[in-house]
ROVEX-500893 format. One record per residue: residue in one letter; x, y, z of N, C-alpha, C, O, CB in turn. Coordinates in steps of 0.2 Angstrom, whole numbers, plus 5000, padded with zeros to 4 digits. Each point is the difference from the previous one (the first is absolute). Last residue first. Glycine has a CB too. Example, Ala and Ser with C-alpha at 12.3 -4.5 7.8 and 13.67 -1.06 7.14 Angstrom:
BEGIN
S506449895035500450065001499650055003500350065001500349914989;A499649755010499650065000500450065000500549995003498649955003;
! end
This chain:
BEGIN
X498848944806499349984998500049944997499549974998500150135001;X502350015006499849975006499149975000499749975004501350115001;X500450044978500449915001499449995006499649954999502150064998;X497650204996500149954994500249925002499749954999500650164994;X500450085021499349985002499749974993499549975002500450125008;X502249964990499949955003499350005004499949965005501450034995;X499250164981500649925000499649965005499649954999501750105000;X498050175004499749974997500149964995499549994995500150085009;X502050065009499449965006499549974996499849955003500250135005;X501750014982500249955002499649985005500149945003500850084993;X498950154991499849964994500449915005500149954997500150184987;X499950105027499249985000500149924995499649955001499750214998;X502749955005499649955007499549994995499849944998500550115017;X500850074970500249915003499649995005499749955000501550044996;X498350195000499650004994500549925000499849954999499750214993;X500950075023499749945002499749954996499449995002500550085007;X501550114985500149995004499649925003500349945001500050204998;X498849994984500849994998500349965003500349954997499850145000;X498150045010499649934995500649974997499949944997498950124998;X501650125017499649965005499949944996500149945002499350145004;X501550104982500350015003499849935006500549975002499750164992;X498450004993500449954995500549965003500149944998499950144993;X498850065021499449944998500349964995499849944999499250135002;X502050135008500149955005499549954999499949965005500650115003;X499950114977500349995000500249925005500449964999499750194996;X498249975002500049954992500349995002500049944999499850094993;X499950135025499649945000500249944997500149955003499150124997;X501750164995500449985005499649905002500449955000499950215005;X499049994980500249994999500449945004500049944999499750154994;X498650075011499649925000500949974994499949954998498150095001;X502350175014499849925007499949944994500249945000498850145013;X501250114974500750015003499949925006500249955000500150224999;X497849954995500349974991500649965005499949945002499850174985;X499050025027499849934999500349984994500149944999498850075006;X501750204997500249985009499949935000500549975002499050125004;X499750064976500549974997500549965006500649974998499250124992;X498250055012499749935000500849964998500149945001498350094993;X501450205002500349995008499749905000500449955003499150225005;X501650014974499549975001499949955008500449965003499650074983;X501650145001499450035002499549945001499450015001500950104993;X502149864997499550004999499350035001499550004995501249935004;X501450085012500049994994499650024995500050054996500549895009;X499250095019500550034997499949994994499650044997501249955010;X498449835004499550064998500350064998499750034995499549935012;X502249864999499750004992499450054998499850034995500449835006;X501350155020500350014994499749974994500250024995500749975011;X498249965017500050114997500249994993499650024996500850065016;X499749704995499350054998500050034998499950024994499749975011;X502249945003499949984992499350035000499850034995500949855003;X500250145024500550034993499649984994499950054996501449935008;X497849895010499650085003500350064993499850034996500249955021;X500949774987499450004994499850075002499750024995499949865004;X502550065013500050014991499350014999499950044995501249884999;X498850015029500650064998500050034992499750054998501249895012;X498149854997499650045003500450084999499650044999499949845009;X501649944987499549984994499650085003500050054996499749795001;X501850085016500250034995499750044995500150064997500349865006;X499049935015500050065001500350064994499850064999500249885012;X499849834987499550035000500050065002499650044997499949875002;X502350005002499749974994499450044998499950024995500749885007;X500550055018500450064998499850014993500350054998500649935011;X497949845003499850075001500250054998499750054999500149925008;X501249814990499650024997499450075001499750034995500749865003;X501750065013500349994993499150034995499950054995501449805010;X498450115020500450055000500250014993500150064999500149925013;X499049814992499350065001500550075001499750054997499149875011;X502749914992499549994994499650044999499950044995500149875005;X501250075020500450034994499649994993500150044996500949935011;X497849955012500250075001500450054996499850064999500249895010;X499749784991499250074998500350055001500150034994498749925011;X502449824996500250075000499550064997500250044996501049915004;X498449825007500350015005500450074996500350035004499949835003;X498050074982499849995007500750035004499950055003499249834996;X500050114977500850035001499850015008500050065002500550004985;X497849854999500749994995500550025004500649984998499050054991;X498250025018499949914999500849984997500249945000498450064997;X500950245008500049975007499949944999500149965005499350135002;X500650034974500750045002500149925009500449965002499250264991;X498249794993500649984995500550005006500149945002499550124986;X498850075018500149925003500249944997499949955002499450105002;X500850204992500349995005499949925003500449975004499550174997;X499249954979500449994998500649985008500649985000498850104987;X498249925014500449954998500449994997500149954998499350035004;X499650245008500249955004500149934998500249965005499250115002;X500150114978500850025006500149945005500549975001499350185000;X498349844985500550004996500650005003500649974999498650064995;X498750045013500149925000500649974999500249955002498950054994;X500450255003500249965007500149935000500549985003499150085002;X499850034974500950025003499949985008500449965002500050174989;X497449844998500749974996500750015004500349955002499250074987;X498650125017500049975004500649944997500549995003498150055000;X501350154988500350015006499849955004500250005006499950124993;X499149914979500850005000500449995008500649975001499250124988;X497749935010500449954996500649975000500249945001499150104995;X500050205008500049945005499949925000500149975005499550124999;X500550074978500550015005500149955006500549975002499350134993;X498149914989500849974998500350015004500249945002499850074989;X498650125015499849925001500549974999500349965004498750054992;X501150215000500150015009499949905000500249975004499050205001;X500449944974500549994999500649975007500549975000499150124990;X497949955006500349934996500850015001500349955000498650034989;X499950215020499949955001500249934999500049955005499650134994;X501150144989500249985006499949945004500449965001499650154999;X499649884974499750035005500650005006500549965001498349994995;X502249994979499649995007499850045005500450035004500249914995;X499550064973500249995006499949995007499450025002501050014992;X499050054978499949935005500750025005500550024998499049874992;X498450254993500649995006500149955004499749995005500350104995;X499150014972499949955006500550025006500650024999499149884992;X498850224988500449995004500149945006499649985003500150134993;X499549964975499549975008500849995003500449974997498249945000;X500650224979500549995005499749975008499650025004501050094989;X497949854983500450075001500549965006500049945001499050174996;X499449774990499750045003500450065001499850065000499649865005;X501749894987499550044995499550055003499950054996500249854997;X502350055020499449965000499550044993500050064998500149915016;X502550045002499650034992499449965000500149955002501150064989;X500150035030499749944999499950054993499750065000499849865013;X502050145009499450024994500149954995500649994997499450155005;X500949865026500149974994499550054994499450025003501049855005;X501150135020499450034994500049974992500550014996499750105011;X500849805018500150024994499450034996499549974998501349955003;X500950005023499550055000499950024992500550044998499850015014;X501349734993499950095002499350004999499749964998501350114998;X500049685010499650044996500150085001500150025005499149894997;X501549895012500350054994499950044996500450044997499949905005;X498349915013500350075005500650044995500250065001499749865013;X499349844980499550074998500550075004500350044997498249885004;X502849925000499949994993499450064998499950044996500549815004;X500150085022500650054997499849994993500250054997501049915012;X497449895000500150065005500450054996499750054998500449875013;X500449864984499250014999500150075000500350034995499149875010;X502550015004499849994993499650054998500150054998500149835003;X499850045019500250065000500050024992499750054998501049925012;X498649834996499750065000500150055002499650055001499949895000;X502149894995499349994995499550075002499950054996500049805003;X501750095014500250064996499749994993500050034995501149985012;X498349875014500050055002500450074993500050064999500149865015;X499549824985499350045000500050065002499550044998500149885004;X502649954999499750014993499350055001500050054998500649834997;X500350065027500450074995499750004996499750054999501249955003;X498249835010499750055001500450074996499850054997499849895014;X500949834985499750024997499550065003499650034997500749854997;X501950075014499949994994499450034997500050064997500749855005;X499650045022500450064997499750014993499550044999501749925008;X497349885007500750024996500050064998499550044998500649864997;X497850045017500349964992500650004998500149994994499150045002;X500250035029499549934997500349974991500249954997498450125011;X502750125004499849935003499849975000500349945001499850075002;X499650184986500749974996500149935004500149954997500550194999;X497550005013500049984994500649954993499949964995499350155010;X500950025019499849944998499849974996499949945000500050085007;X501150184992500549955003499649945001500349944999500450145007;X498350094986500349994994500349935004500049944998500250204996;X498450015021499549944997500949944990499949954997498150185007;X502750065009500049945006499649954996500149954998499950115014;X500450134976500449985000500249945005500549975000499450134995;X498450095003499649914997500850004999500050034994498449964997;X501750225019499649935003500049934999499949955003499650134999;X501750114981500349965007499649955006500249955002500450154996;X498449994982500549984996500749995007500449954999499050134989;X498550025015499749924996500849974999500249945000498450104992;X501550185014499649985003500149935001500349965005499050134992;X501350084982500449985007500049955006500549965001499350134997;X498749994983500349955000500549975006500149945002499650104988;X498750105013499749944997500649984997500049945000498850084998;X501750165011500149975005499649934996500149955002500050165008;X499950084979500549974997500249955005500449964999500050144994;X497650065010500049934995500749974997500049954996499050104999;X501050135022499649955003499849944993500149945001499350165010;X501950084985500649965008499549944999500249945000500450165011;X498450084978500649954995500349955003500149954998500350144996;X498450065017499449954993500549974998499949944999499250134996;X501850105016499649955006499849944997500049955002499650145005;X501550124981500249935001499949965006500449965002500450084991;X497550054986500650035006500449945005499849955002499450174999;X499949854971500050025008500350005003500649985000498849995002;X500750004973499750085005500049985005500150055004499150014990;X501349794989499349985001500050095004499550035000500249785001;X502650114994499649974994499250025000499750004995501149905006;X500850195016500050004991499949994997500050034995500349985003;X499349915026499950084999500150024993499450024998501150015012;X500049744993499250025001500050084999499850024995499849885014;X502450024990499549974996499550024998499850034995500449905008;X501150085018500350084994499449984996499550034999502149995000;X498449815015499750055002500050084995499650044998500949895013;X500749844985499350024998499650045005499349995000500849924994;X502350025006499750034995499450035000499850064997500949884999;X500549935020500250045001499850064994499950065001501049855006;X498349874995499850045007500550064998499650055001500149855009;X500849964973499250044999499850045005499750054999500049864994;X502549975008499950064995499550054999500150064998500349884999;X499649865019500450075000499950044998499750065002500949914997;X498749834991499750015007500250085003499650054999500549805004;X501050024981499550054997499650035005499950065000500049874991;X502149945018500150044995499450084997500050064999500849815000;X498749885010500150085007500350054994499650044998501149895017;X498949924971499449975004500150075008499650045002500749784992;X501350144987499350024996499550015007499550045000500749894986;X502050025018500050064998499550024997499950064998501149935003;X499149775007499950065007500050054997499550045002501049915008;X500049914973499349965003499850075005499550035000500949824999;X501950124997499550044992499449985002499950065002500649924987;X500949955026500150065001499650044994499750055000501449925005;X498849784996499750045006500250065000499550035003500449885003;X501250004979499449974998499750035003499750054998500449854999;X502150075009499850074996499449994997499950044996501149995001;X499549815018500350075003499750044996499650045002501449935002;X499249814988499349995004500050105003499550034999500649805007;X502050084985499450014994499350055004499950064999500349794995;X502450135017499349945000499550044996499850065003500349875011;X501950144995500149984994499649965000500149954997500950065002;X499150125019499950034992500149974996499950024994500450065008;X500049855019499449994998499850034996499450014999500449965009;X501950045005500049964995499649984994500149974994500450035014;X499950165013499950024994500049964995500050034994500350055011;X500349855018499350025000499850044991499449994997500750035019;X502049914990499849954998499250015001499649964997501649975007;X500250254998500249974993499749924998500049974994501250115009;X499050055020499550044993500149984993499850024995500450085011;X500249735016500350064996499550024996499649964998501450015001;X498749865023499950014994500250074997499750055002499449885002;X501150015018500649974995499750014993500450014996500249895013;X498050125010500550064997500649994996500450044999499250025010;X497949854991500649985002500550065000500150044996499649844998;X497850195006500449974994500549985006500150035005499650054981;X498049955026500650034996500449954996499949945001500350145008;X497849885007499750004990500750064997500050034995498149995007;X502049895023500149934994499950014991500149964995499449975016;X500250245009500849974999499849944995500449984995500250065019;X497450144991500249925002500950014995500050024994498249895007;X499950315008500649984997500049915003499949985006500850174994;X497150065000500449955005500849974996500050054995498649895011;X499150274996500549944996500349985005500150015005500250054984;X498550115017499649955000500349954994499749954997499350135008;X502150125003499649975008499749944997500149955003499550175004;X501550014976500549965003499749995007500349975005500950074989;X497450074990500149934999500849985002500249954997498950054992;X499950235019499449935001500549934997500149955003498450134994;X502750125000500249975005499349945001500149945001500750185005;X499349984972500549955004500249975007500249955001500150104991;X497950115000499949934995500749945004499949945002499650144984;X500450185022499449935004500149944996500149955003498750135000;X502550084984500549985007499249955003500049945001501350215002;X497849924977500749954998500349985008500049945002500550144984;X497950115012499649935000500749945000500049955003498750104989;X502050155008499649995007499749944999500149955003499550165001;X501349984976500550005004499649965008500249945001500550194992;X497849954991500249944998500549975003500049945001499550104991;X499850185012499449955002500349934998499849965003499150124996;X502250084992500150015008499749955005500249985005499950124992;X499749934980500549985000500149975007500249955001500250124991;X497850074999499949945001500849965001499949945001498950094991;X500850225009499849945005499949944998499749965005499950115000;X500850084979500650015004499849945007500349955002499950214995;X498249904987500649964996500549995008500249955002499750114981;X497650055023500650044995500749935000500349995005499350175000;X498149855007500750015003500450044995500350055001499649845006;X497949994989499750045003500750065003499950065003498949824999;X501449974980499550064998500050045006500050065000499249874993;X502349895006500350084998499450024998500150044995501249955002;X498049825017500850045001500050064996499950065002500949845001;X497849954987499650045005500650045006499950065001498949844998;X502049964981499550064998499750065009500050065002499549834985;X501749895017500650054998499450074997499950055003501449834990;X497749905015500150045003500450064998499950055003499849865004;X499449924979499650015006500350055002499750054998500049865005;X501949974985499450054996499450055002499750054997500649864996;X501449965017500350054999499450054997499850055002501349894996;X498349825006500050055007500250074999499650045003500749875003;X500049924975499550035002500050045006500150064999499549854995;X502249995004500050064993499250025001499950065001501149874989;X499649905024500350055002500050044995499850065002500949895005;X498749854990499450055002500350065003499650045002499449875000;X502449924994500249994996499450074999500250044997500549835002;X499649965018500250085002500150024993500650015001499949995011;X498849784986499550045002500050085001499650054998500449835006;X501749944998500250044994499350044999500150064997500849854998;X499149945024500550015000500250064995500350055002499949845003;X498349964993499850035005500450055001499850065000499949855004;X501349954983499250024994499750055005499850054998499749834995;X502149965015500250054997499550044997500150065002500849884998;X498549875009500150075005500550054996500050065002499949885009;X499149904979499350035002500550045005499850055002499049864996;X502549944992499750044995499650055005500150064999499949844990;X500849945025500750034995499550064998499950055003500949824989;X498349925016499750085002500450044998499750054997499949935013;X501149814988499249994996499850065003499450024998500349845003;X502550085004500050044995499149984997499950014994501649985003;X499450105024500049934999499750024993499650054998500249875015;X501050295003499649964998500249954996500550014997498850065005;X501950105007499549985006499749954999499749975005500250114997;X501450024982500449945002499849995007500349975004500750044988;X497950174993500149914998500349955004499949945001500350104988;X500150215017499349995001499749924997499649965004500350184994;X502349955000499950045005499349955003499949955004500750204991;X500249904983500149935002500050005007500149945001500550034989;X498250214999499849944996500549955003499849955000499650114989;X501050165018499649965005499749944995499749955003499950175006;X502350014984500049985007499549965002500049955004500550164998;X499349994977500649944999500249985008500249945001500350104987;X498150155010499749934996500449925000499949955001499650154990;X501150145018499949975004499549944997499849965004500650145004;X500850084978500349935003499749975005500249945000500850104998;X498250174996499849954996500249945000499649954998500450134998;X500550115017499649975003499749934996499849955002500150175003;X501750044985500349955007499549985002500049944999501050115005;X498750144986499949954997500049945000499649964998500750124998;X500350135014499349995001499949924996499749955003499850204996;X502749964996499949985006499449975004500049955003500750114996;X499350034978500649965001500149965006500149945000500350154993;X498350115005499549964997500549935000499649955002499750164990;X501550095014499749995004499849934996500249955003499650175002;X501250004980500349955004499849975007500349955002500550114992;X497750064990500549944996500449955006500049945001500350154987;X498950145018499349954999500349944996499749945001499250164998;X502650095002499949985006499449945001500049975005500450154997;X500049984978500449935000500049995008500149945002500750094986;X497850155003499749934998500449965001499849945000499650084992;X500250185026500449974993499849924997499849955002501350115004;X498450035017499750034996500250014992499750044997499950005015;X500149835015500249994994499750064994499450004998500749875006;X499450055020500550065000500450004993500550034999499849955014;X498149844992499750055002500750064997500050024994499049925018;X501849864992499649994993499750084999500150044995499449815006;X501650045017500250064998499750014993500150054997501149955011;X497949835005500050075000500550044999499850055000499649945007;X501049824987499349994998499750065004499550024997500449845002;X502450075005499950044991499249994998499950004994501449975001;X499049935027500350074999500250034993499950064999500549905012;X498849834995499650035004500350094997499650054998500249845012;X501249904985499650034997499650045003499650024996500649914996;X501349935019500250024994499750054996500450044996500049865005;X498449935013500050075004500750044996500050065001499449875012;X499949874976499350045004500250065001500050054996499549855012;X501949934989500150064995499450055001499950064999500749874992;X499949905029500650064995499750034993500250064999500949875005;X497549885003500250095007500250034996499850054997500649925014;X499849834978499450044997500050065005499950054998499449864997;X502349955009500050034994499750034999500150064999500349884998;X499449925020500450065002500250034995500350055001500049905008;X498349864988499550075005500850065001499950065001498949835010;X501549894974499650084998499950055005500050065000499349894993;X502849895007499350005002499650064998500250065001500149875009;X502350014985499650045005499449985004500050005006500450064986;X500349844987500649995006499950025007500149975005500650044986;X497750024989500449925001500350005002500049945002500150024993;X499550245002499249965003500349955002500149985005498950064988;X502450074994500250045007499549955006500249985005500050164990;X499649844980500449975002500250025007500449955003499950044985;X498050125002499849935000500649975002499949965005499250034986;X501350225005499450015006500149915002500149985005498950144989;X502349944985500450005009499650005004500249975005500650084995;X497949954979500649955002500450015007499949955004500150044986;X498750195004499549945002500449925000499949955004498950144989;X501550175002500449965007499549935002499849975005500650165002;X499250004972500649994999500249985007500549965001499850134988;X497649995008500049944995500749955001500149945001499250144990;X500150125019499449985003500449934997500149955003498750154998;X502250094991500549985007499349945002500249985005500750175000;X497949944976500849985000500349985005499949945000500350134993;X497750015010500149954995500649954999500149945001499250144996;X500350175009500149965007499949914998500249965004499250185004;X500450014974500750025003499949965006500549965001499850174995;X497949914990500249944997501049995006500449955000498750094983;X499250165014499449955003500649934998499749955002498750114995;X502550124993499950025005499749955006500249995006499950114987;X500449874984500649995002499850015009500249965005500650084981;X497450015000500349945000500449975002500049945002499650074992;X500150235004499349955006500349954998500449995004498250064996;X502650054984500150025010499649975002500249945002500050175000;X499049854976500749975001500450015008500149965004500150064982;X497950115006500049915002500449985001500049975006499550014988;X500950285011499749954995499849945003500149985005500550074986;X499550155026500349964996499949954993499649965001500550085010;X499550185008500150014994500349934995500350004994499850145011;X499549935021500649984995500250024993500550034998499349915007;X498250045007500350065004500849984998500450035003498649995009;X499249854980499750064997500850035004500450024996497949995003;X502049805005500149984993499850094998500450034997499349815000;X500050075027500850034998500050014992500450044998500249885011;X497350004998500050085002500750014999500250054997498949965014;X500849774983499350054998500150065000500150034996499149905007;X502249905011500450024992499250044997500250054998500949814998;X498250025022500550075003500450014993500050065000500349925015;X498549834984499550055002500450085002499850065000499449835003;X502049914989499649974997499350075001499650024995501049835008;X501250125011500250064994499549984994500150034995501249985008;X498949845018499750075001500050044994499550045000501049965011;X500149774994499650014995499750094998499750034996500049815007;X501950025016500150024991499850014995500350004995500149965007;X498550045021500650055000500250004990499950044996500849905021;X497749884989499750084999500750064999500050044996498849925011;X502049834998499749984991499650095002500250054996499549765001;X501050135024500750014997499850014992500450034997500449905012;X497650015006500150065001500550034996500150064998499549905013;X499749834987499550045000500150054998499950034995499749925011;X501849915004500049984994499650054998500450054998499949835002;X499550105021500550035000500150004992500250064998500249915014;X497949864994500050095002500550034998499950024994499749965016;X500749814989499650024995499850075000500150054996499649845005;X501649975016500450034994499650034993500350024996500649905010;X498250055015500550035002500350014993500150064997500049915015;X498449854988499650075000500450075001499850054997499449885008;X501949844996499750024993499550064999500050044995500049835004;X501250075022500550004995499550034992500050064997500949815011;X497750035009500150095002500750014995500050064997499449965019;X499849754981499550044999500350085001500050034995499149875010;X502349935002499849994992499550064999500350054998499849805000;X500350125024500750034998499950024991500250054996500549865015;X497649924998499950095006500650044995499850044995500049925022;X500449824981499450024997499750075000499750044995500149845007;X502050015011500350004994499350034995500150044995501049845008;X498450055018500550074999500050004996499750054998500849985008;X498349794996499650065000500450065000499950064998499249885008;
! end
C-alpha cells in the first residue's frame, strides 16, 4: 500500500508541476501579441519570438534525461524549477526585442522538465501501466491551454508586464509543493559506472530516429500550433485576443488532457497501430485546414456567378480539435514505443527524442511567419504540417511493412 501511495502522489506531483512548467513555455504564445504591436514586429520576429524559449526547452533535454538516469528526477526536476524562477520575472523589466529573445533562452529551461519527469514518473510503474502513466504524466501538456485561460485576462486586466511575475510565483509554490509530495528510490538510478558514451549508444539504433520523426510531427506540431494559433485567430477571422486565447485552447486543451486517455489506448492496441491512425488523420485534417480563403468567378451563360470556398471560423475551431485530439493520442504512443523498446535506458531516449520534437516545435513558428512573409498566405501553416505527415506515413509504412508481412507468415502457418 506504500509503494502505491508514493506511485500515486510521485505521479500527481509530477504532473502538476509539468503543467505549470508547459504553461510557463508556452507564455509567448499570448504575451508575443501585445509585444508584436509594441515592437513593431513582422511574422518572421513573432515567430522567431514565440519560438525562442523552444530552443534551450528542446536542446537540454538530452543531458536533462541523462542527469534523470543518474540523479533521480525529483532532484532534477527541483533544480531547474527553481533555476528559472528568476529570468521569468525579470521577463517583466524587459523592454528591447533582443532583451525578450534572451530572457526567453533561460525561461525556456522549463521545457526540459519533459525529459525529467517522463522517466521520473515510468519507472514507478510495471510495464502494463507504463503507457497510461506516462500519458498521465504528459497530460501537463494542457499547460498551453491554461496559458490560454489565464495569460489574456492578466494583461487585460494588469497590463503584459504582470504576467511574468505571476508566472515567476506560480513556478517557485509549483516547485517547492512537488519536492514535499515526491519521493526519490535509489534503485530507478543509472549505474554509475555507466559512461556518457555507453548511455548514448543508442544512436545507432534505427528504432531512435523513427521515433524522433514520429515525435517532431506529433509534440513538434503540437507546439507550433499552441504557440501559433492564437495570432491565427486574431488575423485570419478579427478577434480580439480573449476570443482568440479561448478557441485556440480547443486545440490546446484536448491536445494535452486526452494524452492519458492516448497512454491507454497504445496499451490496449499497440504503439504501432495507434501511431498509423494518428497521422492518417492528421493527414486528413491538414489537407482541408490547407485550404486559403478563395474567391472564385464562374463564366456561366447566364452571366458571372461568384463562389467562396473556405473555412468558416467554426469548421475551422472543429477540425482543429481533431487535430488536437490525434496529437495527444499520438504523443503518448510514440512514448510507449520509447517505454516497450528501451526500458532500462528511457531517460536517454525520451531525452534524444523530445530533443526532436522539441525541435520540431522551435523551427515550425520560424517557418510559419516565414512563409506568410512570403507568400501572404496564412493557411500555408497547414501546407508545411500536411507535408511533414506524408512524410512519416511513407516513412511508417517503410519501416514496419517486414514485421507486418511477418505476422501474417505465421498467422497463415499457424492456421
Amino acid at each position: 500500500m506504500e509503494i502505491k501511495n508514493k506511485q500515486l502522489s510521485v505521479l500527481i506531483s509530477s504532473t502538476f508541476a509539468f503543467t505549470i512548467c508547459f504553461a510557463v513555455w508556452m507564455m509567448f504564445a499570448v504575451l508575443g501579441i501585445p509585444l508584436k504591436a509594441q515592437l513593431g514586429l513582422n511574422e518572421t520576429q513573432f515567430g522567431l519570438l514565440a519560438a525562442t524559449p523552444v530552443l534551450t526547452g528542446s536542446l537540454v533535454r538530452v543531458p536533462l534525461g541523462i542527469w534523470t538516469d543518474r540523479f533521480g528526477g525529483r532532484v532534477v526536476f527541483f533544480w531547474l524549477m527553481m533555476i528559472c524562477v528568476a529570468p521569468i520575472y525579470l521577463m517583466s523589466y524587459a523592454t528591447e526585442y533582443w532583451h525578450f529573445l534572451v530572457l526567453g533562452l533561460f525561461v525556456g529551461l522549463v521545457g526540459g522538465s519533459f525529459s525529467v519527469g517522463t522517466p521520473y514518473v515510468a519507472r514507478w510503474f510495471n510495464s502494463e501501466r507504463k503507457g497510461l502513466a506516462m500519458g498521465v504524466f504528459g497530460a501537463g501538456n494542457s499547460g498551453a491551454a491554461l496559458t490560454k485561460f489565464v495569460a489574456p485576462a492578466i494583461i487585460a486586466g494588469f497590463g503584459w508586464q504582470m504576467l511574468p511575475k505571476v508566472y515567476a510565483v506560480a513556478m517557485l509554490i509549483t516547485a517547492l509543493l512537488f519536492w514535499v509530495f515526491s519521493f526519490s528510490d535509489k534503485s530507478h538510478h543509472a549505474s554509475a559506472n555507466v559512461s556518457f558514451a555507453d548511455q548514448m549508444k543508442m544512436l545507432k539504433d534505427p528504432r531512435v530516429w523513427r521515433y524522433c520523426q514520429y515525435y517532431s510531427v506529433v509534440f513538434g506540431g503540437y507546439v507550433g500550433l499552441a504557440l501559433w494559433m492564437t495570432k491565427y485567430y486574431v488575423s485570419e477571422y478579427g478577434f480580439d485576443l480573449k476570443l482568440a486565447a479561448l478557441l485556440a485552447a480547443c486545440f490546446s486543451l484536448p491536445g494535452g488532457v486526452l494524452r492519458a486517455m492516448g497512454g491507454w489506448i497504445s496499451d490496449k492496441y499497440g504503439a504501432y497501430k495507434v501511431t498509423w491512425a494518428v497521422m492518417w488523420v492528421c493527414w486528413v485534417c491538414f489537407f482541408l485546414l490547407s485550404y486559403p480563403q478563395t474567391n472564385m468567378v464562374i463564366k456561366t451563360v447566364t452571366g458571372d456567378v461568384n463562389f467562396h470556398i473556405g473555412l468558416s471560423s467554426w469548421m475551422f475551431t472543429i477540425l482543429l480539435f481533431i487535430v488536437g485530439v490525434a496529437m495527444a493520442i499520438g504523443k503518448a504512443s510514440v512514448f510507449k514505443f520509447i517505454g516497450d523498446d528501451f526500458t532500462h535506458n528511457i531517460g536517454a531516449v525520451s531525452g534524444i527524442v523530445g530533443l526532436a520534437g522539441g525541435l520540431g516545435g522551435f523551427f515550425l513558428p520560424i517557418m510559419f511567419g516565414a512563409l506568410v512573409d512570403l507568400t501572404g498566405v496564412r493557411s500555408s501553416t497547414f501546407m508545411l504540417l500536411y507535408g511533414t505527415v506524408c512524410v512519416s506515413l511513407i516513412w511508417m509504412h517503410f519501416s514496419f511493412k517486414p514485421q507486418q508481412e511477418q505476422r501474417k507468415k505465421s498467422i497463415a502457418l499457424a492456421a
